[in-house]
C-alpha positions in Angstrom: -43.4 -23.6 -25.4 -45.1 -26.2 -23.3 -46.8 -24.7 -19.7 -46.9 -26.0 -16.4 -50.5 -27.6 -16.0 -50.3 -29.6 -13.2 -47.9 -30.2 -9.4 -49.3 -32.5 -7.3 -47.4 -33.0 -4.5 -47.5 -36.1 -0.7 -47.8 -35.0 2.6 -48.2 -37.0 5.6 -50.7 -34.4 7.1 -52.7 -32.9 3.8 -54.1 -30.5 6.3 -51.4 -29.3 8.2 -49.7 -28.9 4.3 -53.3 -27.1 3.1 -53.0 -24.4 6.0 -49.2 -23.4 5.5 -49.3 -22.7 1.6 -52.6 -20.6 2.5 -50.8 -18.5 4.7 -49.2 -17.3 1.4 -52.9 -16.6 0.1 -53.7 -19.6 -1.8 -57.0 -20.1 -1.5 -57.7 -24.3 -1.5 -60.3 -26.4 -1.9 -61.4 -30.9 -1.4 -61.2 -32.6 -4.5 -61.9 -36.5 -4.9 -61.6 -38.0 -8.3 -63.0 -40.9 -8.8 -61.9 -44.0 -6.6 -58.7 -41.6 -5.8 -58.3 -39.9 -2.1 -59.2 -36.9 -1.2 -56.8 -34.1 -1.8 -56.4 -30.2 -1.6 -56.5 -28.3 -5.0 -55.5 -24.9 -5.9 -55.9 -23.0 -9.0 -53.7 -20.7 -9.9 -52.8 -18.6 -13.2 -53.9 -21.7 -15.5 -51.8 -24.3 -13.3 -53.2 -26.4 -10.5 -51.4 -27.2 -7.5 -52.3 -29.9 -5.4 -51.3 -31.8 -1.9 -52.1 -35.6 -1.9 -51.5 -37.9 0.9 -48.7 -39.8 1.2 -49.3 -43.5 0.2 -46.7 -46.5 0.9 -46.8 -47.7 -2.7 -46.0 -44.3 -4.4 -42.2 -42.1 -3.8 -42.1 -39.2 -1.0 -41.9 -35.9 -3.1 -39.7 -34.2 -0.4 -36.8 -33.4 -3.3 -39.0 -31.3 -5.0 -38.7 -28.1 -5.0 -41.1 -25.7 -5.8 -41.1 -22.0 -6.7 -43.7 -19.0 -6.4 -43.6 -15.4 -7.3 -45.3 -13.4 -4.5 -46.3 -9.7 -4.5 -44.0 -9.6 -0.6 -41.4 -11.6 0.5 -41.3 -10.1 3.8 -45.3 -10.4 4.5 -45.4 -14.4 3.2 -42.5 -15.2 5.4 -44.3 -12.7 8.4 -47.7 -14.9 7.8 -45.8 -18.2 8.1 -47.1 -20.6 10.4 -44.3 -21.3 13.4 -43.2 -24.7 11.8 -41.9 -22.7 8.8 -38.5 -22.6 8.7 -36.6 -19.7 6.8 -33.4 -21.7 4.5 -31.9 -18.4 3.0 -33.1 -14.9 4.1 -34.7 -12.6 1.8 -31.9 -11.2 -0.3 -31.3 -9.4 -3.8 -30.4 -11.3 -6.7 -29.9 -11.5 -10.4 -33.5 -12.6 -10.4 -35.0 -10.3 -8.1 -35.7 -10.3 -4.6 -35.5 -14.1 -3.4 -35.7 -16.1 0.0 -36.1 -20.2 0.5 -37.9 -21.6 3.2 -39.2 -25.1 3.9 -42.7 -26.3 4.7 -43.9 -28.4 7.4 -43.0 -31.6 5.1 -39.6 -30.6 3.9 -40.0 -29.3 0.9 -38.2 -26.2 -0.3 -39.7 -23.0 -1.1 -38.3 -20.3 -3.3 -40.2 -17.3 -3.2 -39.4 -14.6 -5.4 -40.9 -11.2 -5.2 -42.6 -9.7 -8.3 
């Protein structure tokens, strides 16, 4: 069964992107390959995340949507910077414990706790 290597996501403000997915403990660091701009990279478990900037030529990644199992639902969502903005409260489901937020860009967040 094939694994997730690789999401690589645009923001308009890498930064701003960098310090609101740390708030859940990733820890990031500046990556440049080659003639390519300079991004924010996080490994994690075998799979790399990564925030880009947005660039003109290439599509906005807004209609992604992106998952992560967290350890507590209730201390991400406490850590949150104030431009988070909770989509569906923590909550109970056939899954597990689950809440959807959205980050500073617009992507939404499902977090599901371990």
């Amino acid at each position: 069964m094939p694994l997730i290597s690789l999401v690589c996501i645009r923001a308009s403000d890498p930064d701003r992107l960098a310090r609101f997915y740390s708030s859940f403990g990733m820890q990031f660091v500046r990556e440049k390959h080659g003639g390519g701009p300079e991004h924010y990279s996080c490994s994690m478990g075998g799979s790399v995340f990564e925030i880009y900037p947005s660039v003109p030529s290439e599509p906005e990644t807004r209609a992604t949507r992106l998952g992560f199992t967290v350890d507590s639902i209730e201390r991400v969502i406490g850590g949150l910077p104030a431009d988070a903005c909770v989509i569906n409260a923590p909550k109970n489901t056939r899954w597990g414990r689950r809440a959807v937020i959205q980050d500073p860009e617009g992507h939404k967040v499902e977090l599901l706790e371990q």
